[in-house]
KOLTILUM-25009 format. One record per residue (C-alpha): residue in three letters; residue number from 1; x, z, y. Coordinates in nm, 3 decimals. Layout:
<node><resn>ala</resn><resi>NUM</resi><x>X</x><z>Z</z><y>Y</y></node>
...
***
This chain:
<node><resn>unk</resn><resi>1</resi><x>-15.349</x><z>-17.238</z><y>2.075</y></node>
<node><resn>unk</resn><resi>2</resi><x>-15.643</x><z>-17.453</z><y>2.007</y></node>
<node><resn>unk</resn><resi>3</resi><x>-15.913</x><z>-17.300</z><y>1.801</y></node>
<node><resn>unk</resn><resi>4</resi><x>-15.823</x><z>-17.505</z><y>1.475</y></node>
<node><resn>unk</resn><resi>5</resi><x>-15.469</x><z>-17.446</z><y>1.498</y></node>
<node><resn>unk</resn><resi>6</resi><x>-15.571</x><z>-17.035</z><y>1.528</y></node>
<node><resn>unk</resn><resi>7</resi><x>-15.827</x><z>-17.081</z><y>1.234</y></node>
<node><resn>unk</resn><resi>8</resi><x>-15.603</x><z>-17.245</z><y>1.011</y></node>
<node><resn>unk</resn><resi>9</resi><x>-15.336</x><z>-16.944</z><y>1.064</y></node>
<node><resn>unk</resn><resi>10</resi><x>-15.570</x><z>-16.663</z><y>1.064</y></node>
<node><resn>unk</resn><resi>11</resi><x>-15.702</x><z>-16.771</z><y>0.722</y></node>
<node><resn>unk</resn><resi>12</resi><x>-15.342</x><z>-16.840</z><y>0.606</y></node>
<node><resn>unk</resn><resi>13</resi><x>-15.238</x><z>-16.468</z><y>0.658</y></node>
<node><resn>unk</resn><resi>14</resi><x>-15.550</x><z>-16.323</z><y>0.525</y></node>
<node><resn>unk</resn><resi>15</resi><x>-15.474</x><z>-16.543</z><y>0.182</y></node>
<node><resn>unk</resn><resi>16</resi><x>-15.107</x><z>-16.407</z><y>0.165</y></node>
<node><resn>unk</resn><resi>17</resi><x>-15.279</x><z>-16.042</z><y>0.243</y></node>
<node><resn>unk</resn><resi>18</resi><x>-15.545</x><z>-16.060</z><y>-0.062</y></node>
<node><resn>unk</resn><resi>19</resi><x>-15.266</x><z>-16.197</z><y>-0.279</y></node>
<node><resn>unk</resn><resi>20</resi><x>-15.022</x><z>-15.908</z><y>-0.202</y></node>
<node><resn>unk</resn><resi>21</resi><x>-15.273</x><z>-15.696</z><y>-0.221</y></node>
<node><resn>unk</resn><resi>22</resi><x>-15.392</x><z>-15.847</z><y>-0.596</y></node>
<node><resn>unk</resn><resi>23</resi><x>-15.025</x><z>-15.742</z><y>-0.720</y></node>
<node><resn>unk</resn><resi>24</resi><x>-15.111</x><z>-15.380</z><y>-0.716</y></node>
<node><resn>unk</resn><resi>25</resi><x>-15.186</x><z>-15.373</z><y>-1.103</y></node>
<node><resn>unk</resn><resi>26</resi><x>-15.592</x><z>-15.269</z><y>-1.044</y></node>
<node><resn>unk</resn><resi>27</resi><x>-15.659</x><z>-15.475</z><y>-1.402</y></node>
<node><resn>unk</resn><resi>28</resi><x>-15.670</x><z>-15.328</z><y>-1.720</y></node>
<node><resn>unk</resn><resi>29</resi><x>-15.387</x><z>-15.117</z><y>-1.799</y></node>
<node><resn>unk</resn><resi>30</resi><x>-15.137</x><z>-15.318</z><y>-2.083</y></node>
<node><resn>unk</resn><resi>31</resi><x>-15.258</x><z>-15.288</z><y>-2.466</y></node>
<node><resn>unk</resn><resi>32</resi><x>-14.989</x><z>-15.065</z><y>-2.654</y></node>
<node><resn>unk</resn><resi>33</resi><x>-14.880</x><z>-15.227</z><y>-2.974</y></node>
<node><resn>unk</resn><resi>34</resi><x>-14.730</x><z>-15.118</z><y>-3.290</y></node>
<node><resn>unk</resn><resi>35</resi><x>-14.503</x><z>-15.299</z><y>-3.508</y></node>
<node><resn>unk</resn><resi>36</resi><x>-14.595</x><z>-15.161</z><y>-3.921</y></node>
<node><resn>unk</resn><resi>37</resi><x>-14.415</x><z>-15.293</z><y>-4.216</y></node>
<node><resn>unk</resn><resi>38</resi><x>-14.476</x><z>-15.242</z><y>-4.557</y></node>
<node><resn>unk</resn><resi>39</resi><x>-14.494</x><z>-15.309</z><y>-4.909</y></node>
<node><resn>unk</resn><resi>40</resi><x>-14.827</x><z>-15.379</z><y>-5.131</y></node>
<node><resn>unk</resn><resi>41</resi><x>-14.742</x><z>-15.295</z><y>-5.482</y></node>
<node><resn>unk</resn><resi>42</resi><x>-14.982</x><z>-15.354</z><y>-5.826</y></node>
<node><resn>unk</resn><resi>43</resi><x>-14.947</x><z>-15.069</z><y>-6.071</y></node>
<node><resn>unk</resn><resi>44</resi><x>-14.594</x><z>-14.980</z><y>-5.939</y></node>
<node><resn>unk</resn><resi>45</resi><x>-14.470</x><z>-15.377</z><y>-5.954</y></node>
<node><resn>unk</resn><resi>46</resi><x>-14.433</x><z>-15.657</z><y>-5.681</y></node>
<node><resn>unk</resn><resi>47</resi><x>-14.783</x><z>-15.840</z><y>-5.705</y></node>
<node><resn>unk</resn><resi>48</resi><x>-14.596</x><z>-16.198</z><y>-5.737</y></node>
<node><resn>unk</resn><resi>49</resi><x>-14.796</x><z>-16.375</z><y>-5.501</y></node>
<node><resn>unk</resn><resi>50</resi><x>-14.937</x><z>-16.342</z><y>-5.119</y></node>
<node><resn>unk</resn><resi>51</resi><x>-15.187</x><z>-16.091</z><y>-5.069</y></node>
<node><resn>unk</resn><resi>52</resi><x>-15.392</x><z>-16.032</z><y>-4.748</y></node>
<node><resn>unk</resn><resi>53</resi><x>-15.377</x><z>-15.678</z><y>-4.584</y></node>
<node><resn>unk</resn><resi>54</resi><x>-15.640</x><z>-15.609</z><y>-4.337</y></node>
<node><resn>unk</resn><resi>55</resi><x>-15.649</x><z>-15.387</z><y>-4.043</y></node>
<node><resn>unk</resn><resi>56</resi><x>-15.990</x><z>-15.244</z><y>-3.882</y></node>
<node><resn>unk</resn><resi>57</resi><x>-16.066</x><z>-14.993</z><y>-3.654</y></node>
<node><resn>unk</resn><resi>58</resi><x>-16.390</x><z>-14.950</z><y>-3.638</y></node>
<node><resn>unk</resn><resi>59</resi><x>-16.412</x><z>-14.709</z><y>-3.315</y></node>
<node><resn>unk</resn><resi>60</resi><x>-16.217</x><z>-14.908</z><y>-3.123</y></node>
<node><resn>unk</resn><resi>61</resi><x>-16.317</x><z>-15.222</z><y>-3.264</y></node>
<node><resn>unk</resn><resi>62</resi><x>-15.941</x><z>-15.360</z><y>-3.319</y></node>
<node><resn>unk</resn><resi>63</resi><x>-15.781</x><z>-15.567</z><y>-3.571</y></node>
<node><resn>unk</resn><resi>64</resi><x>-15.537</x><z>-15.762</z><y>-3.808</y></node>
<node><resn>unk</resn><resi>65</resi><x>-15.399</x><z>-15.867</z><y>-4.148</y></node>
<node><resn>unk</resn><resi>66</resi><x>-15.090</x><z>-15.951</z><y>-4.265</y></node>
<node><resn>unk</resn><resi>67</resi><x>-14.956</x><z>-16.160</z><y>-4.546</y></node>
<node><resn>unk</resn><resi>68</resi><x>-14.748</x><z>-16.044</z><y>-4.791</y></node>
<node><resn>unk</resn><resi>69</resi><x>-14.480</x><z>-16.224</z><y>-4.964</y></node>
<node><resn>unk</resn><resi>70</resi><x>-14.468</x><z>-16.237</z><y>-5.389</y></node>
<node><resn>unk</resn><resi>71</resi><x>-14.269</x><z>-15.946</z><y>-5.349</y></node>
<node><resn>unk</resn><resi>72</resi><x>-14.515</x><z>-15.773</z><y>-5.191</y></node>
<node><resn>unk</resn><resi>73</resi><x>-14.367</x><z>-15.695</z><y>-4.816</y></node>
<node><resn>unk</resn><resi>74</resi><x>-14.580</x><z>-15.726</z><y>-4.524</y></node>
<node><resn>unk</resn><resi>75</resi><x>-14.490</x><z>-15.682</z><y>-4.154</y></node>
<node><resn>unk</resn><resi>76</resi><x>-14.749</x><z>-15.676</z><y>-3.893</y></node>
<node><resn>unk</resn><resi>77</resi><x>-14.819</x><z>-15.602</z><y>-3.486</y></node>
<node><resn>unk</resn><resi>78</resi><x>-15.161</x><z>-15.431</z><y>-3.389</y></node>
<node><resn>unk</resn><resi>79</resi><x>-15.287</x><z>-15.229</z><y>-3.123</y></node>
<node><resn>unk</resn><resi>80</resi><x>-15.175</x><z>-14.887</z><y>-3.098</y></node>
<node><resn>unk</resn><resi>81</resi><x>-15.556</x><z>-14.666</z><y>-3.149</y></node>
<node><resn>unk</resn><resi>82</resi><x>-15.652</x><z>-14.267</z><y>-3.149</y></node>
<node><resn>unk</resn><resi>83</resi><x>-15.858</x><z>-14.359</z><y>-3.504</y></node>
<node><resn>unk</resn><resi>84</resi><x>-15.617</x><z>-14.552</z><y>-3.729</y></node>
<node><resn>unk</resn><resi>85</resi><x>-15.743</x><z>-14.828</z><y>-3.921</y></node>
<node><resn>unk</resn><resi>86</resi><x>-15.906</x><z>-14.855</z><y>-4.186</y></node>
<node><resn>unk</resn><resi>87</resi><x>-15.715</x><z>-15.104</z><y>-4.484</y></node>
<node><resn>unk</resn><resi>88</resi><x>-15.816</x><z>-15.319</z><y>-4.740</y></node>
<node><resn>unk</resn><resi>89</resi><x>-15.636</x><z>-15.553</z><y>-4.969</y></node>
<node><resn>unk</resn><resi>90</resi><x>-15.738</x><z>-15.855</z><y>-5.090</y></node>
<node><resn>unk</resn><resi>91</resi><x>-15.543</x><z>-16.208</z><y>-5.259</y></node>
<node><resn>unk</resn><resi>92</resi><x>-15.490</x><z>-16.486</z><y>-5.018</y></node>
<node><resn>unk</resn><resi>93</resi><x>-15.671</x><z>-16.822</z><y>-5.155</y></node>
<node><resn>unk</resn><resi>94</resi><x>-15.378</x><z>-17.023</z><y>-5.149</y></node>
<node><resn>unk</resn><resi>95</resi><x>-15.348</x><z>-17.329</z><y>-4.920</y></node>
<node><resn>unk</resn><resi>96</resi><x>-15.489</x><z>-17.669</z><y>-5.039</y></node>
<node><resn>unk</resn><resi>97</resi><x>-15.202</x><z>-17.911</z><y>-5.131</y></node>
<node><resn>unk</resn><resi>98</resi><x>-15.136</x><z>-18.272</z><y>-5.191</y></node>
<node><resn>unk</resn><resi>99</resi><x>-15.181</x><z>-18.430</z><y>-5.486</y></node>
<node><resn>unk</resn><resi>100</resi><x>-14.902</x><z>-18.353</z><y>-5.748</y></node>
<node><resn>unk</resn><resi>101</resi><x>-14.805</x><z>-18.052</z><y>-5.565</y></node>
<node><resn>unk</resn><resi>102</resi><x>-14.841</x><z>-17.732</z><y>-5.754</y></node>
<node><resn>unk</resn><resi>103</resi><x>-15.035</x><z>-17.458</z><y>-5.549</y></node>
<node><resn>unk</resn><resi>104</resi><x>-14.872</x><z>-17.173</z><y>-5.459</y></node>
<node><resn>unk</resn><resi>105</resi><x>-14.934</x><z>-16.866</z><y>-5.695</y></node>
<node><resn>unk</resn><resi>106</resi><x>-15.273</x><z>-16.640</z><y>-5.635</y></node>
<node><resn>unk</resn><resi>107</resi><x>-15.244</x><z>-16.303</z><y>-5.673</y></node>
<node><resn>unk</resn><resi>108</resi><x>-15.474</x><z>-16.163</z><y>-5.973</y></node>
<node><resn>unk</resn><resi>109</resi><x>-15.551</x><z>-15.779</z><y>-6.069</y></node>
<node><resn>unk</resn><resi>110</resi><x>-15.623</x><z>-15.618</z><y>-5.747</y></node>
<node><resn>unk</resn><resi>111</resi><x>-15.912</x><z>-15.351</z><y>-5.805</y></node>
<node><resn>unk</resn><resi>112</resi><x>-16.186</x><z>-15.410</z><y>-5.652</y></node>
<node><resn>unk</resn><resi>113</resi><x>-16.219</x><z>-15.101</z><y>-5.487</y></node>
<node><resn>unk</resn><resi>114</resi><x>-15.890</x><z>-15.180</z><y>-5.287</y></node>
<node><resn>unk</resn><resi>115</resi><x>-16.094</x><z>-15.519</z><y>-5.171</y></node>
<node><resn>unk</resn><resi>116</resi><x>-16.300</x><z>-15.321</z><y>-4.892</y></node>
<node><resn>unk</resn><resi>117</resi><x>-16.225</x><z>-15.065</z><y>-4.663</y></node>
<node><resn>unk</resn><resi>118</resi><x>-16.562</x><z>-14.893</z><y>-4.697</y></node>
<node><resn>unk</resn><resi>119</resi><x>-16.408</x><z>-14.831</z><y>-5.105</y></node>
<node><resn>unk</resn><resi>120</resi><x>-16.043</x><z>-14.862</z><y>-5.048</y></node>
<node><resn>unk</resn><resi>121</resi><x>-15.938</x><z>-14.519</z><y>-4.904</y></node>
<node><resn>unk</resn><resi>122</resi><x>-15.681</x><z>-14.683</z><y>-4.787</y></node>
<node><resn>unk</resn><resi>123</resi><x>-15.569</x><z>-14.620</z><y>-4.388</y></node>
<node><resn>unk</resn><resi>124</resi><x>-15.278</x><z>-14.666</z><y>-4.150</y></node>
<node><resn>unk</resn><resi>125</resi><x>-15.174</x><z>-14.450</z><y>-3.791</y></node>
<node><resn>unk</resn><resi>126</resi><x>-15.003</x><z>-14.735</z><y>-3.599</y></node>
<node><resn>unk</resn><resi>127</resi><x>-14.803</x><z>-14.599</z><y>-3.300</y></node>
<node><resn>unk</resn><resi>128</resi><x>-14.657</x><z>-14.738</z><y>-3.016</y></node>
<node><resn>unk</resn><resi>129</resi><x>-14.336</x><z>-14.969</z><y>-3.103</y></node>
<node><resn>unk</resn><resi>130</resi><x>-14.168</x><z>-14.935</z><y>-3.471</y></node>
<node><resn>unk</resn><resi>131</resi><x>-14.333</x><z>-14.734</z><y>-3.741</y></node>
<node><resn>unk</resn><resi>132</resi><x>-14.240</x><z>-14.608</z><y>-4.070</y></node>
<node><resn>unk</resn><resi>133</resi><x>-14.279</x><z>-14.836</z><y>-4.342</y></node>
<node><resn>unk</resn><resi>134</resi><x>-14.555</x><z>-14.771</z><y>-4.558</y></node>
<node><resn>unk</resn><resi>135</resi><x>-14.625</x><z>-14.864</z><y>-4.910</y></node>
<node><resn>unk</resn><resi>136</resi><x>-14.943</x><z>-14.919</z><y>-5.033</y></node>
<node><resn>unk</resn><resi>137</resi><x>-14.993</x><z>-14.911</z><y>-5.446</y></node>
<node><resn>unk</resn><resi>138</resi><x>-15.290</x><z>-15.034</z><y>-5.580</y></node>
<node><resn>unk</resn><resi>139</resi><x>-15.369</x><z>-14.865</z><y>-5.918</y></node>
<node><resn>unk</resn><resi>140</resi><x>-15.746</x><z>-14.838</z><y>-6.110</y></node>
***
């Protein structure tokens, strides 16, 4: 074989050989995620608008939020950590809209402790796949 020929074919094979050997799964392992749904309530009642619920894990340094609907039920997917997270509750500032549309209802009334998780007290153990629902009612 002429030298080129035996070049090109060595370095052929010893592509396919890396790549096979890439395959082996030596990355990160997958993040575990957890599916939580819920229900933000005011003083025992539906808050009436979209709220904000947000997720933070300070250890790990994971996230989210989800956004409730007037009647106050959120679903959301996070990563599944040791620590739990951390929750706090704020209203959603509602979309800007055209001209002559109304704006969608804010939410009003939420204590302000329940606006930070440093005040809130409010946490959630996410584990892998499903989890039980959780409600989450804000009171003074």
């Amino acid at each position: 074989m002429p030298v080129t020929r035996t070049f090109k074919l060595a370095t052929a094979l010893l592509c396919v050989g890396s790549l096979a050997a890439g395959c082996g799964g030596s990355g990160p392992p997958p993040i575990a995620i957890g599916t939580l749904s819920g229900k933000v309530l005011l003083s025992g009642q539906a808050p009436g608008g979209e709220c904000q619920v947000n997720f933070f894990d300070s250890v790990k340094g994971a996230g989210g939020l989800a956004l409730t609907g007037a009647d106050g039920t959120f679903t959301a997917s996070l990563p599944v950590t040791a620590s739990g997270y951390k929750v706090s509750i704020t209203a959603k500032e509602p979309e800007p809209t055209e001209p002559g549309v109304p704006r969608p209802k804010t939410v009003s009334g939420i204590p302000p402790k329940f606006r930070s998780m440093d005040t809130s007290g409010l946490t959630a153990m996410v584990k892998e796949g499903p989890n039980d629902p959780i409600t989450y009612d804000l009171t003074k």
